[in-house]
C-alpha positions in Angstrom: 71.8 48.8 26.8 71.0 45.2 26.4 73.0 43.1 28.3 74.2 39.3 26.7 73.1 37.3 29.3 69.9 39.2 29.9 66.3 38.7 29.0 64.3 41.4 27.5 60.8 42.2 28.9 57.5 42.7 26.6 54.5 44.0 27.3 51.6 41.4 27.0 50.2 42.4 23.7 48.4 40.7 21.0 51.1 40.8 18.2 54.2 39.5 19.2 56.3 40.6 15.7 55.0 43.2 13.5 57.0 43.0 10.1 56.2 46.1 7.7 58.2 46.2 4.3 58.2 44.3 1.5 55.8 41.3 0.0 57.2 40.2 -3.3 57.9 37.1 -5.6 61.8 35.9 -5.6 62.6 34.7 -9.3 65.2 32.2 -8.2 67.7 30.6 -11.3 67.7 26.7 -11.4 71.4 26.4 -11.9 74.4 27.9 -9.9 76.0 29.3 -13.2 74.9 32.9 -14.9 74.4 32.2 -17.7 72.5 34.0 -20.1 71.0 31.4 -22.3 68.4 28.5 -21.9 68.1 29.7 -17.7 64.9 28.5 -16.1 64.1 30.5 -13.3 61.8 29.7 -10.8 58.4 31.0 -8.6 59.6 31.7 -4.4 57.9 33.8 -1.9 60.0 36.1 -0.9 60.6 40.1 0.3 62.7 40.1 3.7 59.9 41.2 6.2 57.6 38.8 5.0 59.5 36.2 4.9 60.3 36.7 8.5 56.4 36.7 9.4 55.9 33.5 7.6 59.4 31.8 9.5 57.9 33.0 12.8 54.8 31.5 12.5 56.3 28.3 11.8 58.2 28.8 14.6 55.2 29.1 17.1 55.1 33.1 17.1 52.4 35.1 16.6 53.4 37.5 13.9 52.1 39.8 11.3 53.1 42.0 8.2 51.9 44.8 7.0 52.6 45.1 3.1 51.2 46.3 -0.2 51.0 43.8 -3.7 49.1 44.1 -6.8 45.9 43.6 -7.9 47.1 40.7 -9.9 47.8 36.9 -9.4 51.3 37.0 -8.3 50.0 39.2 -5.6 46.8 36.5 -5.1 49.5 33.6 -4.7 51.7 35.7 -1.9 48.6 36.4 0.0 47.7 32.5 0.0 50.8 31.8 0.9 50.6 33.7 3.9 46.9 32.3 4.9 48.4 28.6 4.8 50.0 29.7 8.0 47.5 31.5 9.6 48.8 34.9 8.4 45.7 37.1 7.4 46.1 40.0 5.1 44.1 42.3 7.2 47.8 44.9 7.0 48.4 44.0 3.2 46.6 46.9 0.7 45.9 45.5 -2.7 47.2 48.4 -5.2 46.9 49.4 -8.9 50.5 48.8 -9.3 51.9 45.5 -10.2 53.8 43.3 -7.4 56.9 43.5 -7.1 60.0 40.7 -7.9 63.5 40.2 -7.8 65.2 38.3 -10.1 68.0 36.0 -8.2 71.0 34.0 -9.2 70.9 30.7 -7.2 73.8 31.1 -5.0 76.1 29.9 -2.2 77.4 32.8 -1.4 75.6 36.6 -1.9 72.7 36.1 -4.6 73.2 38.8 -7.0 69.9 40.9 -7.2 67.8 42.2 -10.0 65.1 44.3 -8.7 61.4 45.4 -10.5 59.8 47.0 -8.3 56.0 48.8 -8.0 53.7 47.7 -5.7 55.8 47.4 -2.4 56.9 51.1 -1.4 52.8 52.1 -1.9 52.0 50.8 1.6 50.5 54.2 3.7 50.3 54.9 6.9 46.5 53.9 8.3 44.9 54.1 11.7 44.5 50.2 11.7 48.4 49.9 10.8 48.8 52.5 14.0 46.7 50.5 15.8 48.5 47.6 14.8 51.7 48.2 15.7 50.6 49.7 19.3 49.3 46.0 19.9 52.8 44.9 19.0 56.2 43.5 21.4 58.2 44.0 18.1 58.6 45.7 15.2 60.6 45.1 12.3 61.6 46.6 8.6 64.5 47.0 6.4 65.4 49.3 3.9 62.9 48.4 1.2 60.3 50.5 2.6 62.5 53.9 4.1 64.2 54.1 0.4 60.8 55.0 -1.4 58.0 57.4 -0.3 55.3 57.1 0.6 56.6 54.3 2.6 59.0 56.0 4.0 56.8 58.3 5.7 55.0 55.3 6.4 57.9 53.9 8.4 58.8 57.1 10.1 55.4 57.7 11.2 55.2 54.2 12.7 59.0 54.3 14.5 57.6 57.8 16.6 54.6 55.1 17.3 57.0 52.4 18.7 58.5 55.0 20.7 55.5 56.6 22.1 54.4 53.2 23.3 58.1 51.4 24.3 58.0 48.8 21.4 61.5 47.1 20.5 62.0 47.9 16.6 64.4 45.9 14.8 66.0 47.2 11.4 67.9 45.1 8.7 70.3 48.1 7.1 69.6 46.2 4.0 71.1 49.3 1.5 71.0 48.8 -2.2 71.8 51.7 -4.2 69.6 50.4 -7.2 66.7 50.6 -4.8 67.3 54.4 -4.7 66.5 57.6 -6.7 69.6 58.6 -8.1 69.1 62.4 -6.6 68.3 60.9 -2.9 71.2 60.3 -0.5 70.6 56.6 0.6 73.4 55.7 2.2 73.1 59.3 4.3 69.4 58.2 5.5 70.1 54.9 6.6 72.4 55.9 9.2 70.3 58.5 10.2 67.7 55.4 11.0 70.6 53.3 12.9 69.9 55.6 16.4 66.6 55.4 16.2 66.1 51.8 17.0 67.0 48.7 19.4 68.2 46.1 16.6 70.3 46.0 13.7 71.7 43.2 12.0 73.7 44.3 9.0 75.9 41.8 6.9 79.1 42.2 6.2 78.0 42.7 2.5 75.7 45.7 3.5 78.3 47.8 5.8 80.7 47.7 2.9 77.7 49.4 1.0 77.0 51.7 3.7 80.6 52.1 4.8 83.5 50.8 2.5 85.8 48.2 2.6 86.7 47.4 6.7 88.0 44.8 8.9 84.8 43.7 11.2 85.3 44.9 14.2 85.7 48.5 13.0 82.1 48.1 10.8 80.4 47.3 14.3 82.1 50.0 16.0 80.8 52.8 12.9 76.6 51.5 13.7 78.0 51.8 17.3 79.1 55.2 16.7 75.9 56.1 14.9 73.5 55.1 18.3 72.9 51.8 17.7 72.1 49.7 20.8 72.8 46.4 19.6 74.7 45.5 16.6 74.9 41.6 15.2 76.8 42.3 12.1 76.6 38.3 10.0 79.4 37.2 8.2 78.1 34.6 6.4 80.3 31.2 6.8 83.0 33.3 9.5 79.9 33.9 11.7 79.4 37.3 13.2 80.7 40.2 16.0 77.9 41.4 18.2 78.3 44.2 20.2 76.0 46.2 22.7 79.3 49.1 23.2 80.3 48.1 25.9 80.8 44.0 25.4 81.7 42.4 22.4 80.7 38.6 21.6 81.7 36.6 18.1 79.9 33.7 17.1 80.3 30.7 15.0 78.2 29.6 12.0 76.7 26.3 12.6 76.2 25.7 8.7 77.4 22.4 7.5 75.4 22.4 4.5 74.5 25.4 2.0 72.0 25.0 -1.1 71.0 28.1 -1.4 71.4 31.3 0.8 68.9 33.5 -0.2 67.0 34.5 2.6 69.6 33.5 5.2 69.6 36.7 6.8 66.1 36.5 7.3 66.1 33.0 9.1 68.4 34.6 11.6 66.3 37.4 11.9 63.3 34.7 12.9 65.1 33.0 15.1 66.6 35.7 16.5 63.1 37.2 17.2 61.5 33.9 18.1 64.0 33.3 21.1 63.8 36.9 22.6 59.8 36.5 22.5 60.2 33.2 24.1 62.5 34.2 27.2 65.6 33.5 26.4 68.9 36.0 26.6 69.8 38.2 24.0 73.1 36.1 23.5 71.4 32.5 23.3 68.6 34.3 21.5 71.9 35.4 18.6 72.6 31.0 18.9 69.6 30.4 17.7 69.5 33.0 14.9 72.5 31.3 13.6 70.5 28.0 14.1 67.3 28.5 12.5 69.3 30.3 9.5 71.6 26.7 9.3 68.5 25.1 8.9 67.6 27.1 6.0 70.3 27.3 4.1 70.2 23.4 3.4 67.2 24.2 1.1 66.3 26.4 -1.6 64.4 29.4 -1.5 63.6 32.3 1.1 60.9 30.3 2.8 61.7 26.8 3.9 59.6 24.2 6.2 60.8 25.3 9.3 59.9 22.8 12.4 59.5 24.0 15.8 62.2 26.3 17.0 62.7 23.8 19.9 63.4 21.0 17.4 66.0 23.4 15.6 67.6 24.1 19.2 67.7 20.1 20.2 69.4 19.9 16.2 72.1 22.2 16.6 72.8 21.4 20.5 72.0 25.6 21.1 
């Protein structure tokens, strides 16, 4: 169990969060409206575990992602993106297929996803990714990967790995039916992932998905029920409920300003992660989640320039 007011212990190793899932390019509208005609849409980086690596390195951690894009230029342009902070791609396996996108409405509240997908659920399980994640404190994915193989035996490989060698995993339950075969029970294997790791942070948005319409407190108590150790389930601009099953904490958003909140979840994730890493308890490490994801929302885009996560703590008094 992890305890609010604890600290969580790591192992000295090398990688401090090891982010496997999807690399992909976030078509992002200009305007708020959806409009079908004369829309301009625009170029992001974006797939959720890789935009966590990139937030954590801004943020002074030493992370990583393992990934797979095409053999094309959008999948040239992510990997640059990645090496202009210090990221290499020695995890990301160019493929035949072409990289993947989502096509985004801009949005203040839940962007409404389009999703082409090909390169990203080609990413294999490898001796070097093994290696990899043994070297790791943390290890993150979301559903992207689990929902297509061979990914998903990617994923379930590397979770018995985690195990084996007492690595924290984090999982963002994610769940899009469209990401799905229509003969594969989604909803049924996501759950059955819930037990199996330390972290989850679903949104309000993604238990309905996964559960149906609820108030809050019951969502939490349904990952609870499944195994989960800790649950932070987001509410967007009503904060969140976090739970460990035995104490139950809310927390406020500390948003004042929202551009665009694609990729909000993914802040917190970052500054959620960068905290633990750096000391701190499990329930000031949830502050600054809610901090570093503040600071993102102001600007458009997944990937934002994120200044230290000491700066983001002295700016939101965490």
């Amino acid at each position: 169990m992890f305890e609010f007011q604890n600290v969580i212990t790591f192992q000295d190793r090398a990688i401090d969060v090891l982010t496997i899932g999807e690399l992909l390019i976030d078509l992002i509208a200009a305007e708020y409206d959806d409009a079908l005609e004369d829309t301009a849409y625009y170029r992001f980086f974006g797939g959720s575990p890789a935009n966590i690596a990139m937030n954590l390195r801004k943020l002074g951690i030493n992370s990583q992602i393992a990934a797979a894009v095409g053999k094309d230029r959008l999948g040239d342009f992510l990997i640059q993106r990645l090496q202009s902070v210090g990221i290499e791609p020695d995890l990301i396996e160019k493929v035949s297929e072409s990289t993947s996108m989502v096509l985004l409405n801009k949005s203040k509240s839940s962007p409404i996803p389009i999703f082409y997908r090909s390169a990203d659920y080609q990413l294999t399980s490898t001796s070097k990714l093994e290696e990899a994640v043994r070297g790791s404190k943390i290890l993150h994915f979301s559903c992207w990967p689990i929902s297509m193989p061979p990914a998903r035996q990617m994923i379930e490989t590397m979770i018995e790995v985690a195990a084996q060698h007492h690595i924290r995993v984090g999982f963002d339950p994610n769940y899009h039916p469209m990401l799905w075969p229509k003969d594969d029970d989604g909803v049924a294997y996501v759950k059955s992932m819930v037990g199996k790791v330390d972290f989850v942070k679903p949104s309000d948005d993604d238990a309905e998905r996964l559960f149906g319409k609820d108030k809050p407190m019951n969502q939490v108590e349904k990952f609870l029920e499944l195994g989960a150790k800790l649950v932070i389930l987001t509410m967007g601009k009503d904060g969140a409920i976090a739970s460990n099953g035995s104490e139950t904490v809310t927390f406020q958003t500390l948003a004042t300003e929202v551009a665009d909140t694609t990729g909000a979840g993914d802040a917190f994730w970052s500054g959620f992660y960068a905290s633990l890493v750096k000391g701190n308890s499990v329930q000031e490490s949830i502050s600054l989640g809610f901090a570093v994801s503040a600071y993102k929302l102001r600007y458009t885009g997944a990937v934002v320039d994120l200044p230290s996560l000491e700066t983001i703590k002295g700016m939101y008094s965490v």
